[in-house]
N, CA, C and O of each residue as an XYZ file, in Angstrom:
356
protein
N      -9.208    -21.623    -22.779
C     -10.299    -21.635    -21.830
C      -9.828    -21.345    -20.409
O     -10.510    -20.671    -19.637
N      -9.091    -21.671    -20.204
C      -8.450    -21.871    -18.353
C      -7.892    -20.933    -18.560
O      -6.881    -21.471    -18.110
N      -7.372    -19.478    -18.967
C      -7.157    -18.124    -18.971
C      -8.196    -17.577    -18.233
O      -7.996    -16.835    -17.271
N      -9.379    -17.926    -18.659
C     -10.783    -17.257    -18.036
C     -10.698    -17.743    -16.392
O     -11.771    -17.563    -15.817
N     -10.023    -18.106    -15.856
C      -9.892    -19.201    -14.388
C      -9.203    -18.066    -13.431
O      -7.989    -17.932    -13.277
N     -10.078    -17.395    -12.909
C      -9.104    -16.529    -12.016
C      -8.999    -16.968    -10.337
O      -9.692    -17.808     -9.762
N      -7.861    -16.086     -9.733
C      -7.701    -16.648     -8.481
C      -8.764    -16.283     -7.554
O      -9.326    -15.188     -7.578
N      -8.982    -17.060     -6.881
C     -10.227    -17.178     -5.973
C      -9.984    -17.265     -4.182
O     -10.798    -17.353     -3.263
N      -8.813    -17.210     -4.199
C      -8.109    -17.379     -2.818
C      -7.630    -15.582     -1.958
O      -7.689    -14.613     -2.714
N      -7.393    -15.438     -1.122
C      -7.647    -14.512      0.160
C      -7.948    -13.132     -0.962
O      -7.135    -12.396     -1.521
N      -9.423    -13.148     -1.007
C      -9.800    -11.804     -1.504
C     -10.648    -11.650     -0.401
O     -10.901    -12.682      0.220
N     -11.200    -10.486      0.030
C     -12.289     -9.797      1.096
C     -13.281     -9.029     -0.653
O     -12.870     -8.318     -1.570
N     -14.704     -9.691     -0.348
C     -15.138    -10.562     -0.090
C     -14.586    -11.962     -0.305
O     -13.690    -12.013     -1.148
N     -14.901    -13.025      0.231
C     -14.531    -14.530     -0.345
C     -15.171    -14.351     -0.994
O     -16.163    -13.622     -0.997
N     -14.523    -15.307     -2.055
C     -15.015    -16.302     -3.344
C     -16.228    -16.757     -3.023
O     -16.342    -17.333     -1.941
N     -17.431    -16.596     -3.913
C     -18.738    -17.143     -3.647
C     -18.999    -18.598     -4.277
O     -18.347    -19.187     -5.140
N     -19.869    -18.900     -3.752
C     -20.193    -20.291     -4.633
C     -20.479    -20.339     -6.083
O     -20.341    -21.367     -6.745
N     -20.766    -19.532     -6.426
C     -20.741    -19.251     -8.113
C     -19.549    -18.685     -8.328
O     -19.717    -18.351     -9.500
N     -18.838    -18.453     -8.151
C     -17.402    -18.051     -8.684
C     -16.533    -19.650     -8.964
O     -16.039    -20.265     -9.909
N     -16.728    -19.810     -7.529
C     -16.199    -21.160     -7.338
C     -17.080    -22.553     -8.654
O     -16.463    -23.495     -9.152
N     -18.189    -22.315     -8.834
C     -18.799    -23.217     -9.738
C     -18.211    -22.876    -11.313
O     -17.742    -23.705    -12.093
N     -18.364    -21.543    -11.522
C     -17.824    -21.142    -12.910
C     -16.426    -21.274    -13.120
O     -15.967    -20.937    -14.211
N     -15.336    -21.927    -11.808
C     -13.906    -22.118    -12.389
C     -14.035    -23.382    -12.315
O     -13.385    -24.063    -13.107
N     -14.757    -23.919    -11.511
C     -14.867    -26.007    -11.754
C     -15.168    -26.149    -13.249
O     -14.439    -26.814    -13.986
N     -16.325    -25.470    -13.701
C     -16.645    -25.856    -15.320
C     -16.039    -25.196    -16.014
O     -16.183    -25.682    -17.135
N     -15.057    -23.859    -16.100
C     -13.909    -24.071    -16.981
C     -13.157    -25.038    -16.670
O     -12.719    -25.476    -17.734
N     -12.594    -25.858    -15.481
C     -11.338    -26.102    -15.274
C     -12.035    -28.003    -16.334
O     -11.203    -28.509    -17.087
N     -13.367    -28.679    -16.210
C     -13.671    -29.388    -16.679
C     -14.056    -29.317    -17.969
O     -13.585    -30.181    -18.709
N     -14.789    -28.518    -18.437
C     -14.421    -28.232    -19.621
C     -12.928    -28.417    -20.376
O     -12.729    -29.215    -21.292
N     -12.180    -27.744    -19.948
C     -10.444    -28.135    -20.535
C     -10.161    -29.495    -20.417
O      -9.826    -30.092    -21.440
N     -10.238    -30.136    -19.288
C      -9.695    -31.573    -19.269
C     -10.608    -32.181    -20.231
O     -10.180    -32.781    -21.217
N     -12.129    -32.019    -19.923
C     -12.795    -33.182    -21.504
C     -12.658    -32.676    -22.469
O     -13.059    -33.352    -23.417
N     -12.047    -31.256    -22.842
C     -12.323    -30.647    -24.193
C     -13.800    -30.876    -24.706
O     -14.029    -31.424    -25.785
N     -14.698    -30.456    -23.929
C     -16.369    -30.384    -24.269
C     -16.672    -28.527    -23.702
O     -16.092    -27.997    -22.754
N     -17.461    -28.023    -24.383
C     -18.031    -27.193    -24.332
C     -19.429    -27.279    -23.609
O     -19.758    -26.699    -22.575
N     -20.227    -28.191    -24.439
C     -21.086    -28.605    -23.674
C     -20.887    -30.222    -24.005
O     -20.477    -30.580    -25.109
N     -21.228    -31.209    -22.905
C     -21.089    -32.435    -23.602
C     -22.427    -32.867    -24.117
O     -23.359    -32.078    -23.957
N     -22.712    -34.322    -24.877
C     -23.468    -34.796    -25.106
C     -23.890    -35.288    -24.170
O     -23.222    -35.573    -23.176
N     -25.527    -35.550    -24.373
C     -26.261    -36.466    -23.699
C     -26.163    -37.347    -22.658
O     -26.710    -37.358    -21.555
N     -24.982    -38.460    -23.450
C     -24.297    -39.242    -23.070
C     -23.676    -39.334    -21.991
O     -23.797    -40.149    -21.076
N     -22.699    -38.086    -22.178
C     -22.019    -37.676    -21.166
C     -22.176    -36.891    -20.502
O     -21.145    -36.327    -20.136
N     -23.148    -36.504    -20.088
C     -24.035    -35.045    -19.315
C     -23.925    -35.434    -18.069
O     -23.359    -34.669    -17.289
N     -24.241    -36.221    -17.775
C     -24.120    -36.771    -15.939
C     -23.001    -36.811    -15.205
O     -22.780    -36.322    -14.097
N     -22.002    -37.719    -16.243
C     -19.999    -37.289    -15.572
C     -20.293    -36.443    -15.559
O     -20.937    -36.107    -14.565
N     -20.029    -35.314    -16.778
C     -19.552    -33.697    -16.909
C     -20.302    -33.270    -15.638
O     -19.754    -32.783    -14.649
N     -21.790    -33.539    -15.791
C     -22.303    -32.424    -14.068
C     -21.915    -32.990    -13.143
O     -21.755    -32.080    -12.329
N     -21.527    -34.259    -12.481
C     -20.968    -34.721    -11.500
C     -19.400    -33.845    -11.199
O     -19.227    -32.975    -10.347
N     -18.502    -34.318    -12.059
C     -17.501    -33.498    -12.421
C     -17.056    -32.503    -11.807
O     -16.061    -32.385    -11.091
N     -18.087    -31.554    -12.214
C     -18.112    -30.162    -12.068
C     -18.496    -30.022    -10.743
O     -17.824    -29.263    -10.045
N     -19.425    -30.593    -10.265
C     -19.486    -30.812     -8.627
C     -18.982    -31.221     -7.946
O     -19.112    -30.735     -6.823
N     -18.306    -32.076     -8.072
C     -16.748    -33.006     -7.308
C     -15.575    -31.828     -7.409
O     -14.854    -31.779     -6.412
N     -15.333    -31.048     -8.271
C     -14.232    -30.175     -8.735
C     -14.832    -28.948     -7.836
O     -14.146    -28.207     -7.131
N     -15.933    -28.896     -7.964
C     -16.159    -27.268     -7.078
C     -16.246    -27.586     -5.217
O     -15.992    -26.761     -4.340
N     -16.650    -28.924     -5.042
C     -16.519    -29.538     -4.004
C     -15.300    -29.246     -2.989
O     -15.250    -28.942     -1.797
N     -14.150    -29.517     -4.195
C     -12.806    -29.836     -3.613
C     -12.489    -28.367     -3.292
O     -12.279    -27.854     -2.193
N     -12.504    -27.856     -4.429
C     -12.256    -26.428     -4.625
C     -12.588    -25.367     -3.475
O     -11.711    -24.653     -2.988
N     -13.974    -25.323     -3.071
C     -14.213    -24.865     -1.602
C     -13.629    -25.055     -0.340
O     -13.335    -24.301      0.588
N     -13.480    -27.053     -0.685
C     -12.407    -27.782      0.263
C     -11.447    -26.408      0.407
O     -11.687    -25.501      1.204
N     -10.574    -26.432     -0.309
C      -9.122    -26.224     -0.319
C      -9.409    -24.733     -0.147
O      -8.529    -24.286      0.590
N     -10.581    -23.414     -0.646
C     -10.204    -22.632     -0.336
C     -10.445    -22.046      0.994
O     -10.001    -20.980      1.421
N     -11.331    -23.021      1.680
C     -11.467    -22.907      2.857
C     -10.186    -23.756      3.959
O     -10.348    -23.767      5.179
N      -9.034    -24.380      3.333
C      -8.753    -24.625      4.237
C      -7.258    -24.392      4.183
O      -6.269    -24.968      4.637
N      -7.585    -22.858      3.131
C      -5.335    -22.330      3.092
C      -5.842    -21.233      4.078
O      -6.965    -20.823      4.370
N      -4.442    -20.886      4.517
C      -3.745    -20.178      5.579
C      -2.804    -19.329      4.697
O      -2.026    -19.865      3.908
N      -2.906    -17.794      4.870
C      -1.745    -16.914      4.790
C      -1.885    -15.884      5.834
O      -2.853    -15.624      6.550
N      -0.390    -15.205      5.751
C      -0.350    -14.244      6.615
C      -0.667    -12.832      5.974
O      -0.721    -11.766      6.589
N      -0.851    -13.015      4.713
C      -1.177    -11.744      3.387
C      -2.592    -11.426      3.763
O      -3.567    -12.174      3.696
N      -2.534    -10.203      4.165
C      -3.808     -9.324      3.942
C      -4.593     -9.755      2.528
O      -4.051     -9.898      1.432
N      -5.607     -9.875      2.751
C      -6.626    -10.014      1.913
C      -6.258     -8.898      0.766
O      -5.588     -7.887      0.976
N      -6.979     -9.388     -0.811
C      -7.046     -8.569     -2.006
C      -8.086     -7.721     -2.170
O      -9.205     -8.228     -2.243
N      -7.959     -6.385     -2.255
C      -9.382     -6.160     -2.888
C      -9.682     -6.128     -3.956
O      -8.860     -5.768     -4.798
N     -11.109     -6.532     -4.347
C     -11.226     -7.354     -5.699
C     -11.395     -6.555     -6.791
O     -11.502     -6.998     -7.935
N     -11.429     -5.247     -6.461
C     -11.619     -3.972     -7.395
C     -10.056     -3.235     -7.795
O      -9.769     -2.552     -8.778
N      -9.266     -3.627     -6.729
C      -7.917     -3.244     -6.734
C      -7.784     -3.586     -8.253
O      -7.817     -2.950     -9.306
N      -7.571     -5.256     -7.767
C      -6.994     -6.164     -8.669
C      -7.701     -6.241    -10.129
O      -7.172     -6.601    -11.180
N      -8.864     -5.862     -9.946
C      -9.999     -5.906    -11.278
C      -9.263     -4.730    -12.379
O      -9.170     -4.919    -13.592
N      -8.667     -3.215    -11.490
C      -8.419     -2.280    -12.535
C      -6.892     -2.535    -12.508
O      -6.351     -1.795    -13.329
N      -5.865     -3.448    -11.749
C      -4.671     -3.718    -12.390
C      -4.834     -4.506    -13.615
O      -4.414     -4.117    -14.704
N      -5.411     -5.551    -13.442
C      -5.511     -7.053    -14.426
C      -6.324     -5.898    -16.250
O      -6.189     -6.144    -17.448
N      -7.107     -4.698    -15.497
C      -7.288     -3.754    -17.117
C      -6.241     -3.001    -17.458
O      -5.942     -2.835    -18.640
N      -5.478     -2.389    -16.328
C      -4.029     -1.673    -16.703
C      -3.242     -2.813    -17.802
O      -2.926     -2.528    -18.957
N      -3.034     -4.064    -17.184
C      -2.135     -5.104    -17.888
C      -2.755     -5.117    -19.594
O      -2.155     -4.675    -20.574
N      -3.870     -5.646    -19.575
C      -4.703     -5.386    -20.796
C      -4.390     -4.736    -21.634
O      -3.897     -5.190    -22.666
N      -4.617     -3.328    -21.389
C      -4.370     -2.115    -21.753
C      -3.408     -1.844    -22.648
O      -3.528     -1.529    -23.832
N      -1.933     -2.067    -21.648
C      -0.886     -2.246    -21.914
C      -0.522     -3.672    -22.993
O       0.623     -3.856    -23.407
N      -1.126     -4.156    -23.177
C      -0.378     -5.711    -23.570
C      -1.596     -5.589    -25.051
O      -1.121     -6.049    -26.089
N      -2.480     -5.243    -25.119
C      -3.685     -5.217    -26.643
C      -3.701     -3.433    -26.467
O      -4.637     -2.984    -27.129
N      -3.253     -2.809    -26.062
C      -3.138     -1.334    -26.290
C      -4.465     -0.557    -26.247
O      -4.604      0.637    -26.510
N      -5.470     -1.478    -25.854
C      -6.733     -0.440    -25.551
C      -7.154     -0.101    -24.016
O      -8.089      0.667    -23.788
């Protein structure tokens, strides 16, 4: 699951709030091992996931580099070159 978790830090555009929400609920998902949870546990899990995307904004709003920003299309047709190369299609 956390394969699907990509980096979200100095790209032009920033990371949107849905980017940022869809790596909190992989990254929670993995720790409960729930896909979706039960009932039960529906309220942690969405809390969770909001505390985790919370932080997550925290922190990507508050690194510092001196690295030029990524562009996200750059990196979109390296990460298919790798692919490519590595499952041969």
């Amino acid at each position: 699951m956390c394969r699907n978790i990509k980096t979200l830090y100095n790209f032009e555009p920033p990371a949107t709030d849905d980017e940022i929400q869809a790596a909190a609920l992989q990254f929670v998902r993995k720790l409960s091992g729930f896909t979706k949870p039960s009932q039960a546990n529906a309220e942690a899990f969405a809390a969770a996931v909001d505390d985790v995307s919370r932080v997550a904004k925290d922190l990507l709003g508050s690194l510092v580099t001196q690295a030029p920003p990524k562009n996200r299309e750059v990196e979109r047709e390296k990460a298919l070159a790798r692919s490519a190369k590595r499952f041969g299609t």
